[in-house]
N, C-alpha and C positions, 0 to 999 in steps of 0.2 A: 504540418512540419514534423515529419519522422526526428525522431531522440536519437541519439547512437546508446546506445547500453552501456557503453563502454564512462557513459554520463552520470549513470544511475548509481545509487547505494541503496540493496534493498536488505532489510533487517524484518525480521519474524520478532513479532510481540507478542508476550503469556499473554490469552485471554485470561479477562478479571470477572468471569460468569460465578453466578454463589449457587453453589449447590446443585442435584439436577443429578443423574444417571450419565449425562453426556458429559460433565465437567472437566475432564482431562483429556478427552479424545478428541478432539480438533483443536492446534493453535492456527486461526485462521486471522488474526490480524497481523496486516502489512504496513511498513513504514516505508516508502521509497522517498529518497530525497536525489535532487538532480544537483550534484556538483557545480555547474556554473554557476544557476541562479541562488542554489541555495535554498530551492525554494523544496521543504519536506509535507509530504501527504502521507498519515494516515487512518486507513480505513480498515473494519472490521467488520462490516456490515451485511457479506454474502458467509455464507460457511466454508467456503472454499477462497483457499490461500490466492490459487491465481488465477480466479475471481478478483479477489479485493484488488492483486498487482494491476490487474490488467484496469481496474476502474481510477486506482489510483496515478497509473500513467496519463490516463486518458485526461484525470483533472492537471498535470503538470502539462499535457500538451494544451490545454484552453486556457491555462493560466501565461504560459510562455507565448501562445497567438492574440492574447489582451495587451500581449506590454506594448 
C-alpha cells in the first residue's frame, strides 16, 4: 500500500555519537511520522540520511498493512 508523502512529516535528528574524528559530519538520524495513523519511526541505524527514510517508510508501510 503506497503512502502519499504528502502524509508524512520527516524531521532530521542531532546524532548523540561521543567523540570520534567523524562526530559532526553526518546527522544521519530520521524521524518520519505519518499524519493519519500517527504512527512515528525513528531510525539512525545506516549512515546515510535516505537510507534511514527510506527504511523507516518501509517500517510505517508493514505497520499500516498489520492493522
Amino acid at each position: 500500500m503506497p503512502i502519499d508523502p504528502n502524509d508524512l512529516i520527516v524531521e532530521v535528528c542531532p546524532d548523540t555519537k561521543v567523540g570520534g574524528q567523524q562526530v559532526s559530519i553526518v546527522t544521519a538520524t530520521v524521524k518520519v511520522t505519518h499524519k493519519p495513523s500517527s504512527i512515528s519511526v525513528t531510525i539512525g541505524i545506516h549512515r546515510s540520511q535516505l537510507k534511514n527514510k527510506r527504511v523507516a517508510i518501509e517500517m510505517i508501510e508493514w505497520a499500516l498493512a498489520s492493522r
